[in-house]
C-alpha positions in Angstrom: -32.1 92.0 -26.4 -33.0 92.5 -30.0 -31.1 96.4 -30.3 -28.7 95.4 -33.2 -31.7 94.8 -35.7 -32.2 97.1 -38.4 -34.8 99.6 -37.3 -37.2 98.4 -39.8 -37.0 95.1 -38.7 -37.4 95.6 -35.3 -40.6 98.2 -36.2 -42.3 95.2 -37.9 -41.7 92.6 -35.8 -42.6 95.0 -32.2 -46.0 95.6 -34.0 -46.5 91.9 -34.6 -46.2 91.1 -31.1 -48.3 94.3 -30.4 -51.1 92.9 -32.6 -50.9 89.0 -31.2 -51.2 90.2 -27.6 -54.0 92.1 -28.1 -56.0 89.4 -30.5 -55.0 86.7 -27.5 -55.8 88.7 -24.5 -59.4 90.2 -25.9 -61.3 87.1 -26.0 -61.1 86.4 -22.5 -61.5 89.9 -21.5 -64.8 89.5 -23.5 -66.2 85.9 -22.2 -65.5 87.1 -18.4 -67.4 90.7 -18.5 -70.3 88.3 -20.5 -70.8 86.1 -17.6 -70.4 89.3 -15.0 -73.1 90.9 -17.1 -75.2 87.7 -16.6 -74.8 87.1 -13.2 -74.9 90.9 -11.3 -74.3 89.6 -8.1 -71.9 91.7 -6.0 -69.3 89.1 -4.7 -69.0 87.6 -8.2 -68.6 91.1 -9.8 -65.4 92.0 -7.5 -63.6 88.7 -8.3 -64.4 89.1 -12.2 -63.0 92.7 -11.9 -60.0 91.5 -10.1 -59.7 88.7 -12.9 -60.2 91.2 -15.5 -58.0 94.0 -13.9 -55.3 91.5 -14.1 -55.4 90.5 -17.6 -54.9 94.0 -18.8 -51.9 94.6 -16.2 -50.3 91.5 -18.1 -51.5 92.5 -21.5 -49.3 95.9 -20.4 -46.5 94.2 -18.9 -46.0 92.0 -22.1 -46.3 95.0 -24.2 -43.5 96.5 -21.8 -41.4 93.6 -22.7 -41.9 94.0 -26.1 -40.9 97.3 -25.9 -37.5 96.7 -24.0 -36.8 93.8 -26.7 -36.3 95.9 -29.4 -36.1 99.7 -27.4 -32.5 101.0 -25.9 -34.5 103.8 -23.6 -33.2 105.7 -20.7 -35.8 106.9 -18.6 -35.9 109.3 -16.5 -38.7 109.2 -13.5 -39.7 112.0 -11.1 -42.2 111.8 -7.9 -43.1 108.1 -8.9 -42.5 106.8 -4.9 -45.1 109.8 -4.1 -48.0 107.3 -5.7 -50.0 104.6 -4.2 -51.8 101.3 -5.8 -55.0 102.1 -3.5 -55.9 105.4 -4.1 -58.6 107.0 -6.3 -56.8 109.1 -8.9 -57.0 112.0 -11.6 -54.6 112.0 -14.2 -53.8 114.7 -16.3 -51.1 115.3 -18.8 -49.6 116.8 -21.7 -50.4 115.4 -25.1 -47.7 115.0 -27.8 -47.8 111.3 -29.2 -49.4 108.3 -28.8 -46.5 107.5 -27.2 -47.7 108.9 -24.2 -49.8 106.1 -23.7 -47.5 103.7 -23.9 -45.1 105.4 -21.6 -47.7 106.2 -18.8 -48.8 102.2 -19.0 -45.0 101.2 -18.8 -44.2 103.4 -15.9 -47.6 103.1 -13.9 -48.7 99.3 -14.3 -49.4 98.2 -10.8 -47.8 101.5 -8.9 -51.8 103.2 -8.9 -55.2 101.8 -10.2 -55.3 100.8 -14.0 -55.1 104.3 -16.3 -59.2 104.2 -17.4 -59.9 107.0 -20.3 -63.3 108.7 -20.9 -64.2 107.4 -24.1 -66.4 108.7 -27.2 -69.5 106.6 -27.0 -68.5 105.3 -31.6 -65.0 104.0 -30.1 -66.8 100.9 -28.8 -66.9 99.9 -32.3 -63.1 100.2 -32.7 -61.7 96.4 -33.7 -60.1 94.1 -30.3 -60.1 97.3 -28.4 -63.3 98.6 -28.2 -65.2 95.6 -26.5 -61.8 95.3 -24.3 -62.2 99.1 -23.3 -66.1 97.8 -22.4 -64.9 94.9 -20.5 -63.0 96.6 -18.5 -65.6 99.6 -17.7 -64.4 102.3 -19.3 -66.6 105.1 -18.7 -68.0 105.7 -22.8 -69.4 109.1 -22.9 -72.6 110.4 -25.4 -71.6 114.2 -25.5 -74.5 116.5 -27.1 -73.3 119.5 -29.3 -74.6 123.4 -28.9 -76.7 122.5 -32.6 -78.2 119.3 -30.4 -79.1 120.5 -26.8 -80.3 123.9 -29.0 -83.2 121.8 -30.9 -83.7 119.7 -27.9 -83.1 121.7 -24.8 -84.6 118.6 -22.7 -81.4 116.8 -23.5 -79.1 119.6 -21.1 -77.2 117.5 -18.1 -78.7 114.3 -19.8 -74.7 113.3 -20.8 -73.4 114.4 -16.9 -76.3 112.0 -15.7 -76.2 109.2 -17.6 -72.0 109.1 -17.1 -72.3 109.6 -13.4 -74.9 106.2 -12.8 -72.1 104.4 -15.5 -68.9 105.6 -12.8 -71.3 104.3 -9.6 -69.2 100.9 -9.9 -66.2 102.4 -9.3 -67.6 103.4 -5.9 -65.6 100.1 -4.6 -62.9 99.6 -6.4 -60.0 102.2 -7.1 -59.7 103.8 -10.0 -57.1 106.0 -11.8 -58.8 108.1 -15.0 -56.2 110.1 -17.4 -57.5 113.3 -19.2 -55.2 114.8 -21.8 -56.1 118.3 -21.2 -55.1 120.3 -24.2 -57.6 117.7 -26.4 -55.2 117.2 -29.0 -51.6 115.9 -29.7 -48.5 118.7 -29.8 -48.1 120.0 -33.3 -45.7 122.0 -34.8 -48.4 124.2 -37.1 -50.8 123.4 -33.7 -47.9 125.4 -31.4 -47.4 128.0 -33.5 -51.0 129.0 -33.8 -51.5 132.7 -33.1 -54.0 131.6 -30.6 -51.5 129.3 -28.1 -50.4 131.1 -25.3 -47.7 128.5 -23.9 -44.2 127.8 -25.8 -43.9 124.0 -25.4 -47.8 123.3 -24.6 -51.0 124.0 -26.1 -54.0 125.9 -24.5 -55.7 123.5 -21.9 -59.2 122.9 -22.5 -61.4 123.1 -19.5 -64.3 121.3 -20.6 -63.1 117.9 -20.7 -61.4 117.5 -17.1 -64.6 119.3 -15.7 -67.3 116.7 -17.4 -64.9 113.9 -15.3 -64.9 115.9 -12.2 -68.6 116.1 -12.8 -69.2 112.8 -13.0 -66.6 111.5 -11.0 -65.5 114.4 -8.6 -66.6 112.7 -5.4 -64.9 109.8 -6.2 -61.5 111.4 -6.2 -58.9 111.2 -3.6 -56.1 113.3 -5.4 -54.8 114.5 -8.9 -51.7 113.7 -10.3 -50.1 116.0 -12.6 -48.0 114.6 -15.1 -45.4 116.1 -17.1 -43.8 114.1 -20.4 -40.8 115.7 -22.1 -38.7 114.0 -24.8 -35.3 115.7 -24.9 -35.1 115.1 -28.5 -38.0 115.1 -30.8 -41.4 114.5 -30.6 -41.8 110.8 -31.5 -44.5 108.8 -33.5 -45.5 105.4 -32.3 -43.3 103.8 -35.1 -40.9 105.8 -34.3 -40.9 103.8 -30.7 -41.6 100.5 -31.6 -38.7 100.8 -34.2 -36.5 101.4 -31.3 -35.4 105.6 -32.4 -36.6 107.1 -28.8 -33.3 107.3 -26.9 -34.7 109.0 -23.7 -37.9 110.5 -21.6 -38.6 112.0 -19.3 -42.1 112.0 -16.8 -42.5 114.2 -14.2 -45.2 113.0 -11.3 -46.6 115.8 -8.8 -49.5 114.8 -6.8 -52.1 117.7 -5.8 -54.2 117.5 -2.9 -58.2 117.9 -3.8 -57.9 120.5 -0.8 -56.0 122.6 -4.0 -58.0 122.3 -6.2 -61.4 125.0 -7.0 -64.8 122.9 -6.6 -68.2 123.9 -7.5 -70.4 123.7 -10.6 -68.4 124.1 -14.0 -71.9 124.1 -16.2 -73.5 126.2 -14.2 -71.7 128.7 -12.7 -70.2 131.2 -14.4 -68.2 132.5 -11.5 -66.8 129.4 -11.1 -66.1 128.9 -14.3 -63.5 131.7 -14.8 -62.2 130.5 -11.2 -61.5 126.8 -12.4 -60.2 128.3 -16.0 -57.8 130.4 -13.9 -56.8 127.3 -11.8 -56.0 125.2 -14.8 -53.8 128.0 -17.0 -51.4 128.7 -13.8 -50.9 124.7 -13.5 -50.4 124.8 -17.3 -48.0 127.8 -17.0 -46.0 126.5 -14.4 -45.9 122.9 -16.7 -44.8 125.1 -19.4 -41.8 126.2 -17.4 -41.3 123.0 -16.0 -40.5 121.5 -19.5 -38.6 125.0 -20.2 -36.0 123.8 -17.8 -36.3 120.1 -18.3 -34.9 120.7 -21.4 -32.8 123.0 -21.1 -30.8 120.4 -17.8 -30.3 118.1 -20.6 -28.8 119.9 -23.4 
């Protein structure tokens, strides 16, 4: 292992191998969701996906190894044996670095379905990634603002719709999607604002999670809470590649469906303060659940 390299060094070098997996592992990703586009017939469709599913776990697992070349990390992993490969998941977490990401793929590749994010319809644009995120069906989304729907009133539920007939293929094949809940990454000016109720969290958002429930809810089989803490401070992804994260912590709880508050978030107002409710007591008790994290490890 590569530890005694100056951190700079190390930085530089991680990102190179960062870069060369991706530009090697895209192509293919490309050419094979090509020829399923081509040729929609159901039997070749599964085998592509199983092809394509497993270029992406090794695209994670060498990214893993890059990570333990040049990273020293202790990590510390709660609830993981409580997970399954062959269940339909919800995954929701705390935001406070990219680094997240890159964590959640380290610990999860090949313990549940492939983490899957709800995309912005412009990232398919984004170079390498965004025709990998297509070849691998990630759901893209085309959200319409108030200003929008307002001129053109037509357009209401035409987003929900249009994602829902996108998520039907994942009727067969199991799927894990990961919402970030609080929308944004954990700031110092963003937790102090006079507006955040939480101490090491920022206010959830329940608009996002309840446009993949709508579009996905039936799908579902549990949700998977997920709790990242780093004892020391926050990191930036240079920070990890550059091998400065000494520990971290993840926290895995699953909740039954049977937990969690169903109906009609657009619609119903009622059940929107119900599902609101739901999601601040999960984010209190996450709040307290870092609280003491923290304060095992000092």
């Amino acid at each position: 292992m590569l530890y005694f390299l100056p951190h700079s060094l190390k930085g530089i070098l991680s990102l190179t191998l960062y870069t060369l997996n991706t530009i090697c592992l895209t192509p293919p990703l490309i050419l094979l969701a090509l020829f399923k586009f081509l040729i929609p017939v159901y039997c070749v469709v599964v085998i592509i996906d199983n092809i394509l599913i497993s270029i992406a776990n090794l695209w994670i697992e060498i990214n893993s190894f890059n990570s333990k070349l040049f990273c020293k990390i202790e990590w510390d992993i709660r609830g993981l044996e409580n997970l399954k490969k062959k269940e339909w998941y919800l995954v929701i977490s705390n935001h406070q670095s990219w680094v997240d990401i890159l964590a959640l793929q380290t610990i999860l590749n090949k313990k549940i379905p492939m983490l899957k994010f709800f995309l912005k319809q412009e990232l398919i644009w984004v170079p390498f990634l965004g025709l990998a995120w297509w070849a691998l069906d990630f759901p893209f989304m085309k959200r319409y603002s108030k200003k929008q729907l307002t001129k053109k009133p037509h357009l209401k539920g035409k987003d929900l719709e249009r994602t829902k007939k996108a998520c039907e293929k994942f009727k067969h094949t199991p799927i894990s999607i990961i919402n970030f809940v609080e929308g944004t990454r954990l700031t110092p000016r963003k937790k102090g604002a006079p507006d955040n109720h939480f101490t090491h969290l920022l206010n959830p958002k329940a608009g996002g999670i309840a446009f993949v429930l709508g579009s996905m809810g039936d799908y579902f089989h549990k949700i998977i809470d997920v709790t990242i803490v780093y004892p020391d401070e926050i990191p930036t992804f240079w920070d990890y590649i550059s091998g400065r994260v000494n520990k971290i912590i993840v926290d895995f709880e699953v909740i039954p469906l049977t937990d969690f508050p169903t109906g009609d978030y657009f619609n119903d107002i009622e059940y929107k303060d119900r599902f609101f409710m739901w999601l601040n007591a999960l984010w209190q008790k996450k709040d307290e659940k870092i609280k003491q994290l923290k304060a095992d490890k000092i």
